[in-house]
BAFI-3210 file (N, C-alpha, C; in Angstrom, 3 decimals, decimal comma, padded with zeros to 6 digits):
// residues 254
n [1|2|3|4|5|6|7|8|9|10|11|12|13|14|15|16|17|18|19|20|21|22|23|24|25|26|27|28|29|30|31|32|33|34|35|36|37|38|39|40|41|42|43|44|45|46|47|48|49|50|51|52|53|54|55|56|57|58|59|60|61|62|63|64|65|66|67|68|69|70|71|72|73|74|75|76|77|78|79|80|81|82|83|84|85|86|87|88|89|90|91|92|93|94|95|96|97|98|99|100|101|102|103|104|105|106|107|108|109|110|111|112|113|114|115|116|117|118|119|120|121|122|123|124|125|126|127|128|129|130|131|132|133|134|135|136|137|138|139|140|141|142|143|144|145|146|147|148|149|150|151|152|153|154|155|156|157|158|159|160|161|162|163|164|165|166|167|168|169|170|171|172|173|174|175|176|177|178|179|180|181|182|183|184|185|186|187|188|189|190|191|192|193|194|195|196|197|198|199|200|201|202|203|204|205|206|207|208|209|210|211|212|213|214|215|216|217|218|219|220|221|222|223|224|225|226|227|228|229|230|231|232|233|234|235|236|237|238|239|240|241|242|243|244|245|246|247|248|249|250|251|252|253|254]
n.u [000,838|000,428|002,208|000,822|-001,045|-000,185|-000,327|000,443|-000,996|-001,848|-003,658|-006,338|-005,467|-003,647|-002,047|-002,127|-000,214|001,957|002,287|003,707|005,121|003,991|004,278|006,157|008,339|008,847|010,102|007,968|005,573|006,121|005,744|002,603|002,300|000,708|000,514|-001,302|-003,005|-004,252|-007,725|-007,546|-008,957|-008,943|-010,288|-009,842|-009,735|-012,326|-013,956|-013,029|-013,874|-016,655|-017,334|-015,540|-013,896|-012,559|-010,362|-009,725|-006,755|-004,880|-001,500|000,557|004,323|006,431|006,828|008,534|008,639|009,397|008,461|007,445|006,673|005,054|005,611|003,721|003,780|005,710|004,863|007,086|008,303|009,787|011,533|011,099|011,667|009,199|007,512|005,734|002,879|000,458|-002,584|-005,719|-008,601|-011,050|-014,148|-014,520|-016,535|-015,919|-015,576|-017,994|-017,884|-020,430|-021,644|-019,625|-020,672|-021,999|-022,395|-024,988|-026,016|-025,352|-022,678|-019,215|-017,291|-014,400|-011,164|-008,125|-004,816|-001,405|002,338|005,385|008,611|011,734|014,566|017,383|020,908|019,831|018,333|015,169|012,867|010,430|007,735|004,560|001,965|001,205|-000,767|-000,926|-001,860|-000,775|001,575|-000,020|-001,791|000,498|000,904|-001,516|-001,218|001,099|000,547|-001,514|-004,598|-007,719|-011,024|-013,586|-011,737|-009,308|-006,160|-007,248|-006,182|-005,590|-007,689|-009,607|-010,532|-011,801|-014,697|-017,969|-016,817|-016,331|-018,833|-020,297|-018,089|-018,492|-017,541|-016,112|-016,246|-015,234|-015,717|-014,911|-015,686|-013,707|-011,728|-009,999|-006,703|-003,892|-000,860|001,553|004,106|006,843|010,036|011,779|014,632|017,867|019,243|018,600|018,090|016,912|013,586|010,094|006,209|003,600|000,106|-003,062|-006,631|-007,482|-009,003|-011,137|-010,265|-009,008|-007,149|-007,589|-004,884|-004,013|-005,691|-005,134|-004,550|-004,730|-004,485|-004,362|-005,888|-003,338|-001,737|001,838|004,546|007,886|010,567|013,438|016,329|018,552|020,513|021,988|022,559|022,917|021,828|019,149|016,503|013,340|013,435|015,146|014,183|012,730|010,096|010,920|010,808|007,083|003,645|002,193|-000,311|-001,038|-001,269|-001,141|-000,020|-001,257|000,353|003,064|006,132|006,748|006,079|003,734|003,043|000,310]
n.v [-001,195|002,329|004,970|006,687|009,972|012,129|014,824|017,564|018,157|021,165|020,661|022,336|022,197|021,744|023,873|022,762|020,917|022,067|022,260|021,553|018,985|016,138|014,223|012,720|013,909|014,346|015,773|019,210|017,941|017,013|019,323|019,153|018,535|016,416|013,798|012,759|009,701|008,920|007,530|006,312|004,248|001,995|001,279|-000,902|-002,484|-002,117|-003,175|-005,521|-005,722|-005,286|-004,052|-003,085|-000,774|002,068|003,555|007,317|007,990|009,583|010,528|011,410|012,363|009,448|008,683|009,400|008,503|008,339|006,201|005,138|002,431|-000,026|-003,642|-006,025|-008,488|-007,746|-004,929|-003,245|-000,688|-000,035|002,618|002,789|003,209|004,278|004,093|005,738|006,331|008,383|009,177|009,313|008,970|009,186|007,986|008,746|009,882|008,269|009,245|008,264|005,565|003,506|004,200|002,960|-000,768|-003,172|-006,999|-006,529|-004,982|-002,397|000,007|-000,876|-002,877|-001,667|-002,379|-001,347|-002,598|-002,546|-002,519|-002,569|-003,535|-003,755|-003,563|-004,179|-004,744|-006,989|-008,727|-008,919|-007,379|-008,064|-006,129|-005,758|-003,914|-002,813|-002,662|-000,313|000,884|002,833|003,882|005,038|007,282|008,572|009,840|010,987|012,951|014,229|014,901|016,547|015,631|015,035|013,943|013,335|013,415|012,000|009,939|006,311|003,377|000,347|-001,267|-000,601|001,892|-000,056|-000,436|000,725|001,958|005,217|008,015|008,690|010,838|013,872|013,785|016,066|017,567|019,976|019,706|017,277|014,170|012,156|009,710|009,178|007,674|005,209|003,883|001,520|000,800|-001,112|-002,100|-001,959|-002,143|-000,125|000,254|000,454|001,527|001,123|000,757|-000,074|000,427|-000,772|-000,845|-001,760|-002,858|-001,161|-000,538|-002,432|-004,228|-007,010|-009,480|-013,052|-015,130|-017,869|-021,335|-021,262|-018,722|-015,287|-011,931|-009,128|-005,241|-003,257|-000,631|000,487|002,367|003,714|004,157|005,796|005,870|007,606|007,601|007,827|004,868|005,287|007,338|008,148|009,951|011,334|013,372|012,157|010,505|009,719|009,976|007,723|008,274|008,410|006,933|004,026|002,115|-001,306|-004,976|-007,496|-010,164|-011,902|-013,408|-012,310|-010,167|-008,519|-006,248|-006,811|-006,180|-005,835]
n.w [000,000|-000,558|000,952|003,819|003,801|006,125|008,812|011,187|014,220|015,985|019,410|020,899|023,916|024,472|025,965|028,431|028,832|029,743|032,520|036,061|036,845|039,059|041,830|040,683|039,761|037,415|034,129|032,366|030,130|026,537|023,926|022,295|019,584|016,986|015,269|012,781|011,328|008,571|008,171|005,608|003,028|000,479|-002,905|-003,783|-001,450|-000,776|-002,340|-001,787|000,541|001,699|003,957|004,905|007,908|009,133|011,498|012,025|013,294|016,130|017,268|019,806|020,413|021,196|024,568|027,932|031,143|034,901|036,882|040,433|040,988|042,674|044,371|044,001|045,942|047,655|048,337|048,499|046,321|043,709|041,095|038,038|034,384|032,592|029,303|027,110|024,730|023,827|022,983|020,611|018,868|016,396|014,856|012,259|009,160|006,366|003,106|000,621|001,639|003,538|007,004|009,879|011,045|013,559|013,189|014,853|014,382|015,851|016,716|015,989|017,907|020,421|020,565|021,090|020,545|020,846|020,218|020,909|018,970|019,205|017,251|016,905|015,717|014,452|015,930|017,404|019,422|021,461|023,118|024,986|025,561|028,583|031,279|034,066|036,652|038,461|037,132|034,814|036,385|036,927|034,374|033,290|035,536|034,198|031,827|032,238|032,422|032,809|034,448|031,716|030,155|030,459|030,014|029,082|029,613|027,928|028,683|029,767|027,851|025,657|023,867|022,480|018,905|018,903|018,614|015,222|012,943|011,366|007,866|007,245|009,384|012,188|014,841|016,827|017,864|020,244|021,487|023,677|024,608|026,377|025,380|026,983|028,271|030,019|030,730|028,583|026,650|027,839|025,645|023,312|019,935|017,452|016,747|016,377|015,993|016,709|015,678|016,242|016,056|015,069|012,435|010,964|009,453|006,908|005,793|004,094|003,915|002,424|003,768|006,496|007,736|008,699|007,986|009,764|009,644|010,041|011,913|010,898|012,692|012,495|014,662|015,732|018,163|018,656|020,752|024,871|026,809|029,196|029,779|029,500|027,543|026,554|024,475|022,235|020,797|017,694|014,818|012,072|009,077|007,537|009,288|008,235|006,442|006,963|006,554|008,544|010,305|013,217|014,807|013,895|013,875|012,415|009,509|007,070|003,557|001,192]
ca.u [000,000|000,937|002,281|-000,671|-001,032|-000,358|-000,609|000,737|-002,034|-001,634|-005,095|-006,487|-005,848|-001,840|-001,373|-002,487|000,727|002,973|002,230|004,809|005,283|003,475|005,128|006,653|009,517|008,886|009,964|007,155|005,389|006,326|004,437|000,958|001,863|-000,129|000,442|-002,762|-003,106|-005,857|-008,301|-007,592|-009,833|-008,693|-011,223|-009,268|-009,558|-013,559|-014,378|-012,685|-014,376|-017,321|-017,976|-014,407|-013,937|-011,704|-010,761|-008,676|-005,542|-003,780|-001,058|002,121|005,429|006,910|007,450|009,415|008,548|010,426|007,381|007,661|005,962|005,212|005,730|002,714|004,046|006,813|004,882|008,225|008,524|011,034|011,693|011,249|011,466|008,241|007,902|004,326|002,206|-000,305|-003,160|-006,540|-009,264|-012,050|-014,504|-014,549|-017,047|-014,892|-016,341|-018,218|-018,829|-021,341|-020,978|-019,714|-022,232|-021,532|-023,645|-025,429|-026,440|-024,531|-021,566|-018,368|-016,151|-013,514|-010,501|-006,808|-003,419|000,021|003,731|006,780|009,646|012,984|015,117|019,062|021,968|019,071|017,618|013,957|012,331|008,985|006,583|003,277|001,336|000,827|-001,878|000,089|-002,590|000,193|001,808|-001,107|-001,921|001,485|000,991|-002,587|-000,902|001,679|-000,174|-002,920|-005,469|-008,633|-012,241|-013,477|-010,439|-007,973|-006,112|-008,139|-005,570|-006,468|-008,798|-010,520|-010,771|-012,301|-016,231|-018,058|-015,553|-016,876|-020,013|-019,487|-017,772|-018,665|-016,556|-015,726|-016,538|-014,537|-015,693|-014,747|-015,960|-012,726|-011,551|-008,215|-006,361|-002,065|000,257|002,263|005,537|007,927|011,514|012,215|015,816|017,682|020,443|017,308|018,247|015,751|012,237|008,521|005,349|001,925|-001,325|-004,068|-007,566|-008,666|-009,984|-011,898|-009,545|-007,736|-006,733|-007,343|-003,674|-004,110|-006,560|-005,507|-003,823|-005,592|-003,747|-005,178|-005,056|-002,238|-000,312|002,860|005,282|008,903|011,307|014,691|016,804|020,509|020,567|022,607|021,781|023,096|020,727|017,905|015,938|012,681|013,519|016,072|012,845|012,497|009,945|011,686|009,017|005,716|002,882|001,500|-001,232|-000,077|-001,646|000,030|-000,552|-000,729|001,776|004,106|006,820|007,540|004,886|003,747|002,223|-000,684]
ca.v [000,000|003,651|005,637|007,956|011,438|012,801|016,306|018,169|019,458|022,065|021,027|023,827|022,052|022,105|024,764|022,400|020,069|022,606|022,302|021,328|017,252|015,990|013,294|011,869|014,766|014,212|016,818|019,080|017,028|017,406|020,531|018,661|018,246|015,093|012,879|012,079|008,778|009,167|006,785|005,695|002,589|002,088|000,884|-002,646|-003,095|-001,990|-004,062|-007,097|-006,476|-004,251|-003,530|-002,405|000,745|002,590|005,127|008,316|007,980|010,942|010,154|012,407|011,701|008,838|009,615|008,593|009,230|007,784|005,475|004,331|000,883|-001,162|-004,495|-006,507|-009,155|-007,284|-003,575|-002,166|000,526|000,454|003,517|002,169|004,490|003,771|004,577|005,353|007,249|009,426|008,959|009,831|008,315|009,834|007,620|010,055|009,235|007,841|009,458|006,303|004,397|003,326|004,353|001,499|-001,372|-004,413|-008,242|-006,846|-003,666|-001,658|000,216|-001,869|-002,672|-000,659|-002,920|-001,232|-003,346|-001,528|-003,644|-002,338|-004,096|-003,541|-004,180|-003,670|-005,730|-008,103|-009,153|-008,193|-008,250|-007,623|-005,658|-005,786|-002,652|-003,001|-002,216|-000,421|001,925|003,815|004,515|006,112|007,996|009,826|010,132|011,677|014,191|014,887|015,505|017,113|014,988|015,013|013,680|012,390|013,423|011,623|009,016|005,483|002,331|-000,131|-002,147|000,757|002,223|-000,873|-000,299|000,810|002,598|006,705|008,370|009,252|012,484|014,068|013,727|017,461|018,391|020,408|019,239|016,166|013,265|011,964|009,005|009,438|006,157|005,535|002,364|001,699|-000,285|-001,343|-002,459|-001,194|-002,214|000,815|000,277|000,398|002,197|001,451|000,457|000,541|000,735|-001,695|000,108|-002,979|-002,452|000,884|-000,935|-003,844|-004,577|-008,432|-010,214|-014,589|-015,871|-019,580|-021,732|-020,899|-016,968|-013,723|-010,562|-007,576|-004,274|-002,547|000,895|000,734|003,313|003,493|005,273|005,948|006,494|007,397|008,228|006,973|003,993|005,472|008,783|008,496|011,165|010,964|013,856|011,745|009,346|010,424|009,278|007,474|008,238|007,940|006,138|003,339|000,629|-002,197|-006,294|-008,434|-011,330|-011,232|-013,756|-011,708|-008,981|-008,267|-006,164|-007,339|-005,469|-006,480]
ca.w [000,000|-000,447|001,959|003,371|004,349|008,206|009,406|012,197|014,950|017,793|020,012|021,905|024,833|024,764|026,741|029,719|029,125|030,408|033,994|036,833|037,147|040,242|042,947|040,012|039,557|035,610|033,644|032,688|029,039|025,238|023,277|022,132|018,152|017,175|013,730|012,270|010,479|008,121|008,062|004,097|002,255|-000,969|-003,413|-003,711|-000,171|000,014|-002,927|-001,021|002,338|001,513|005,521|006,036|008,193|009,499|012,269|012,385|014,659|016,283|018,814|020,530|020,602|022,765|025,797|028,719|032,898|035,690|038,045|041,638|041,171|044,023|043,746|044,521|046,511|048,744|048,619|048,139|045,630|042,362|040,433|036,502|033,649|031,471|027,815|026,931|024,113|024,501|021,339|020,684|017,891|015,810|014,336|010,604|008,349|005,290|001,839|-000,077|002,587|004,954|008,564|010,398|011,980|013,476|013,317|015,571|013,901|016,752|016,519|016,573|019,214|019,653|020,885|020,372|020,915|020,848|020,340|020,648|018,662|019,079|015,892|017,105|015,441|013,386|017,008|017,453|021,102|021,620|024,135|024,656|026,298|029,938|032,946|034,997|036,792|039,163|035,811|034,521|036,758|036,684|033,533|033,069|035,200|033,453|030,476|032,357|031,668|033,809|034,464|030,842|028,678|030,844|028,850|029,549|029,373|026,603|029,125|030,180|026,114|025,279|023,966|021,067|018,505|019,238|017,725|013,883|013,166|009,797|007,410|007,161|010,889|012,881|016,424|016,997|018,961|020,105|022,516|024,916|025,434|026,225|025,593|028,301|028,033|030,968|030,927|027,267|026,886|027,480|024,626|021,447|018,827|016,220|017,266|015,859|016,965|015,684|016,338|015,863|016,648|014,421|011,427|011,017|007,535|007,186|004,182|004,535|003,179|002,372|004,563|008,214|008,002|008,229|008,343|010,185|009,316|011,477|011,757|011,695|012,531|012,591|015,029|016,048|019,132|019,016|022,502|025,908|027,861|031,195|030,324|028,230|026,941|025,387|023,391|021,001|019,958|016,074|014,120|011,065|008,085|008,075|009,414|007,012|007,193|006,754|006,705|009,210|010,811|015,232|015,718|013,174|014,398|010,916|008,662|005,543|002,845|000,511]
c.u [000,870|001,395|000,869|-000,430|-001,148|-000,419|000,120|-000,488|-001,732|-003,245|-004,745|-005,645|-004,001|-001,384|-001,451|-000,918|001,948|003,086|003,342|004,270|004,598|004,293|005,986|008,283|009,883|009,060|008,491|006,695|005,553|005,501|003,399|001,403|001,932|000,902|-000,945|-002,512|-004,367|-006,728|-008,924|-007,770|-009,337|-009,867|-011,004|-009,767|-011,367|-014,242|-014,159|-013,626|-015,382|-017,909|-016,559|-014,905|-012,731|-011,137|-009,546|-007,787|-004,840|-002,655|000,364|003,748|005,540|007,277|008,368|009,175|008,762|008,903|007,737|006,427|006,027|005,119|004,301|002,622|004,589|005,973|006,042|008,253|010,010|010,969|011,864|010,695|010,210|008,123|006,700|003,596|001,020|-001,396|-004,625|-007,186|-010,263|-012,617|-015,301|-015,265|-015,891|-015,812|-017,113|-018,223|-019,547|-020,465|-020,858|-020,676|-021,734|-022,463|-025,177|-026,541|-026,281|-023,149|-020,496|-017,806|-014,681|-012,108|-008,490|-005,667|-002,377|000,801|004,652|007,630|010,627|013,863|016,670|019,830|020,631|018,291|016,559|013,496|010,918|007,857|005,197|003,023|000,534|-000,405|-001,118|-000,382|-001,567|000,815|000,975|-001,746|-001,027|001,651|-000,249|-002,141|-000,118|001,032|-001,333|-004,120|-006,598|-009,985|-012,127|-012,213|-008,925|-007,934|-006,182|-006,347|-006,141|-007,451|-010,035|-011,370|-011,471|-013,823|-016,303|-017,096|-016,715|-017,717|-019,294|-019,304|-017,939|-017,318|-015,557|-016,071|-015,388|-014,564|-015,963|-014,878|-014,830|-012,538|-009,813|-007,914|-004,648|-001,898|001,296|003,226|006,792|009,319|011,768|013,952|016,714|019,483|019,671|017,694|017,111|014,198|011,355|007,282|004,369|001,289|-002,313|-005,180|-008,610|-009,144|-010,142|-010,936|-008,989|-008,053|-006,871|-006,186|-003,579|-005,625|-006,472|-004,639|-005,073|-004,503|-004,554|-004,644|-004,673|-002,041|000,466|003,806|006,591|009,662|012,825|015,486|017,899|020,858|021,862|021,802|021,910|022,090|019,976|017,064|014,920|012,626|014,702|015,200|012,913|011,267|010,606|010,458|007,777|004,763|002,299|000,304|-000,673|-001,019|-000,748|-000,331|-000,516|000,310|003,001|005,147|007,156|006,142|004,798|002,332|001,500|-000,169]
c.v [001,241|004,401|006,620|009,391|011,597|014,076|016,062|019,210|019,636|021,953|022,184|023,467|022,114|022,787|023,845|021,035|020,902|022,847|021,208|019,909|016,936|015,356|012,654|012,377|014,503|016,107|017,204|018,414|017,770|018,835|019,293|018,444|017,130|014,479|012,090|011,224|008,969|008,163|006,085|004,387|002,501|001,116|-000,638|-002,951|-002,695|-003,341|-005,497|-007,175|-005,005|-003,335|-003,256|-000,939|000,828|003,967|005,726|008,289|009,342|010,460|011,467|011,595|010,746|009,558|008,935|009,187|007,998|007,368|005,145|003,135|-000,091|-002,873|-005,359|-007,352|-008,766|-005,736|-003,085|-001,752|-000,122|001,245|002,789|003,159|003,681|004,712|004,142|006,341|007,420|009,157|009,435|008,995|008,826|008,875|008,884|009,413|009,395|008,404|008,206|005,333|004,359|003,469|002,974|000,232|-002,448|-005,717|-007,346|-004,911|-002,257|-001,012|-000,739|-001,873|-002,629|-001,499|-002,783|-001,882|-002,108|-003,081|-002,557|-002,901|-003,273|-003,859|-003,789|-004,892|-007,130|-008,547|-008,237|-009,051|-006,824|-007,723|-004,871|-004,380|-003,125|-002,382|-001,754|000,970|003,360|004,764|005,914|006,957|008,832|009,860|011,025|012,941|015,164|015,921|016,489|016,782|014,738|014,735|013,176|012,605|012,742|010,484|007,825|004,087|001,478|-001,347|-001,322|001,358|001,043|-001,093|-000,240|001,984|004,069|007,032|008,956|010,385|012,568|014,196|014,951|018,434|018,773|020,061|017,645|015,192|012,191|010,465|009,150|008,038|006,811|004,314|002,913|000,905|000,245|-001,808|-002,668|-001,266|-000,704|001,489|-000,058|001,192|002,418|000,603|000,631|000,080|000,237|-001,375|-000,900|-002,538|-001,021|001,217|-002,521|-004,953|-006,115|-008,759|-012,144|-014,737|-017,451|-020,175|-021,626|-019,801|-015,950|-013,062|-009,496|-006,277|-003,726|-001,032|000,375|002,441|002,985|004,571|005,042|006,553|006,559|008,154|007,124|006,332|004,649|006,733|009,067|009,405|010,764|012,098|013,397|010,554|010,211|009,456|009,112|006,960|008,461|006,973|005,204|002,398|-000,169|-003,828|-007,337|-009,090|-010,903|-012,123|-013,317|-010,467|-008,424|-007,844|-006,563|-006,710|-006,237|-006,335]
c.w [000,000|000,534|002,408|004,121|005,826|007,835|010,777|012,979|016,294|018,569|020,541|023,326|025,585|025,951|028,252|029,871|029,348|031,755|034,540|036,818|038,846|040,985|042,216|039,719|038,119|035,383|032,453|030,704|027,847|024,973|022,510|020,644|018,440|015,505|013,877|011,068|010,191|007,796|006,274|004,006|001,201|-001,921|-003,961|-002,352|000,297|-001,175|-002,317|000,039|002,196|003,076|006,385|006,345|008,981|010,882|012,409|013,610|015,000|017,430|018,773|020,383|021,507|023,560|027,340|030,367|033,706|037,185|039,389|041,578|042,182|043,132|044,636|045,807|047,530|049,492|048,496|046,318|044,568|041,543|039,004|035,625|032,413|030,184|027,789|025,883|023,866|022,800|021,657|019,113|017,419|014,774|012,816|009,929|006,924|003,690|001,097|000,447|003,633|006,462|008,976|011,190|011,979|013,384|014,040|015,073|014,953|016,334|017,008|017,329|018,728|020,713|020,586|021,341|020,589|020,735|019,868|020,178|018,583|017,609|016,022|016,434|015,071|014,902|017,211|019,476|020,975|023,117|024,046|025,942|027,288|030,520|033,848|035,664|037,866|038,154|035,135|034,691|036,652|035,363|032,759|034,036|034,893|032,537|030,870|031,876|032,904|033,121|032,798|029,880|029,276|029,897|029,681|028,937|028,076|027,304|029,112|028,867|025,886|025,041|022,537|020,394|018,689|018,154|016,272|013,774|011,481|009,300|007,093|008,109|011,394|014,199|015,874|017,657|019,046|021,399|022,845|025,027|025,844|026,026|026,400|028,071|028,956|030,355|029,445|027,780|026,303|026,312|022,943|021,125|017,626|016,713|016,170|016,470|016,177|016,619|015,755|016,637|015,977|013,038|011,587|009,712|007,787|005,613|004,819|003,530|003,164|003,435|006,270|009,218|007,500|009,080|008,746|009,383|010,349|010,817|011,958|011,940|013,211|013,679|015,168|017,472|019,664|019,984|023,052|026,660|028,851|030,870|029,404|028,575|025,824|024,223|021,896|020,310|018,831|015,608|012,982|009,853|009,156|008,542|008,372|007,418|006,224|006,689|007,458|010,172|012,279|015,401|014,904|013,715|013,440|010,149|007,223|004,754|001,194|-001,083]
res [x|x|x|x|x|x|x|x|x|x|x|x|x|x|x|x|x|x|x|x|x|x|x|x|x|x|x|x|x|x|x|x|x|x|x|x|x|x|x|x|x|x|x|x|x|x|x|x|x|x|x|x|x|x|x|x|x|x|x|x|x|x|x|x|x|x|x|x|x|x|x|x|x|x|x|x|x|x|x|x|x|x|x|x|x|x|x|x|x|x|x|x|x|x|x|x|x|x|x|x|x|x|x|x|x|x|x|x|x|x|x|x|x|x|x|x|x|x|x|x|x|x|x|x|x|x|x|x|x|x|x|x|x|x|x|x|x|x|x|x|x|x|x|x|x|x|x|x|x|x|x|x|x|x|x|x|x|x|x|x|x|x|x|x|x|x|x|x|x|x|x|x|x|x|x|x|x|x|x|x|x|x|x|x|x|x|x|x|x|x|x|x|x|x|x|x|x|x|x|x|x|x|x|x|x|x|x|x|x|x|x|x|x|x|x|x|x|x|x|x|x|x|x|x|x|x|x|x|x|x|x|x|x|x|x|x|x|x|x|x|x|x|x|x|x|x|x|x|x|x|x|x|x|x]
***
């Protein structure tokens, strides 16, 4: 598939991620520009699956804040630097196609995964996006995130995908989530990031493969282990969608 179109957006709401770090002694969060993945069908891919849909992605840079995590078993406390990004979703009506509906003639459920892969020296290691409600909390207030616009974990996010937004609306009916990812080895260099869950899209490959449709996105981080910095995260390109199997670490395009 083609590469597709992003944007750069300043919400209104920015100005609220410059406030002081709470108990966490985080420095205080990124400036608010988003990357919007646009919720592109291509007319191969509606003709195949005439009830695909799709939903608009926006998310923030990675980011990086330093947790006191208890440990369940002991109650004692460990300081662990988590790596987590910050996103947001807009069910957009798509030009030429029907609003989305599921069996059940309900809106669908709205179910997003995250994975981190590593990709250093040909070795890939892979992390899955945690529950890690202490986390999240110092991290909703980082960002300043309160009552319904705080950002919801991906248990929590988990319902029907958000009311339809016209296709050329300006207010937006939006949903807040984060991926969360612990003990991120801290000698990665090149990474990327699979966003599953924000179209209904798959391809069947032979008699017992289906490929979803994914995001991926690529980054980079020629940083120091002893003092990382989530300002040396790059994204590397753009966002794409992509077809790729779940037990795959590797994307594969249609």
């Amino acid at each position: 598939m083609s590469r597709i179109a992003i944007g750069r957006v300043l919400p209104a709401a920015c100005a609220a991620i410059l406030m002081i770090a709470h108990a966490e002694s985080a420095p205080a969060a990124p400036p608010g520009v988003e990357t919007r993945v646009r919720p592109t069908v291509t007319g191969e891919e509606r003709s195949r699956q005439p009830d695909i849909w799709a939903m608009e992605v926006y998310y923030k840079s990675v980011r990086m804040i330093w947790v006191d995590i208890p440990d369940p078993k002991t109650g004692k406390t460990q300081r662990e630097l988590i790596w987590y990004l910050p996103y947001r979703v807009v069910n957009r009506q798509i030009k030429g196609s029907l609003p989305p509906v599921g069996p059940d003639g309900k809106r669908p459920k709205f179910v997003p995964e995250f994975e981190l892969v590593t990709k250093d020296n040909g070795v890939q290691h892979v992390y899955f996006d945690e529950i890690i409600p202490v986390a999240q909390a110092a991290i909703n207030r980082r960002e300043g995130r309160t009552g319904s616009n705080r950002y919801k974990n991906s248990v929590e996010i988990v319902g029907a995908i958000p009311e339809l937004t016209d296709a050329d609306a300006k207010l937006e009916q939006s949903t807040y989530g984060v991926a969360i990812w612990r003990g991120v080895d801290p000698k990665t260099d090149f990474f990327r990031i699979f966003m599953s869950g924000f179209s209904n899209g798959y391809i069947k490959v032979g008699d017992d493969r289906i490929d979803r449709r994914t995001i991926i996105q690529e980054y980079t981080r020629p940083g120091d282990e002893l003092d990382q910095d989530e300002g040396e995260i790059k994204p590397d390109g753009h966002p794409e969608w992509i077809y790729r199997p779940s037990d795959d670490a590797a994307p594969k395009k249609p």
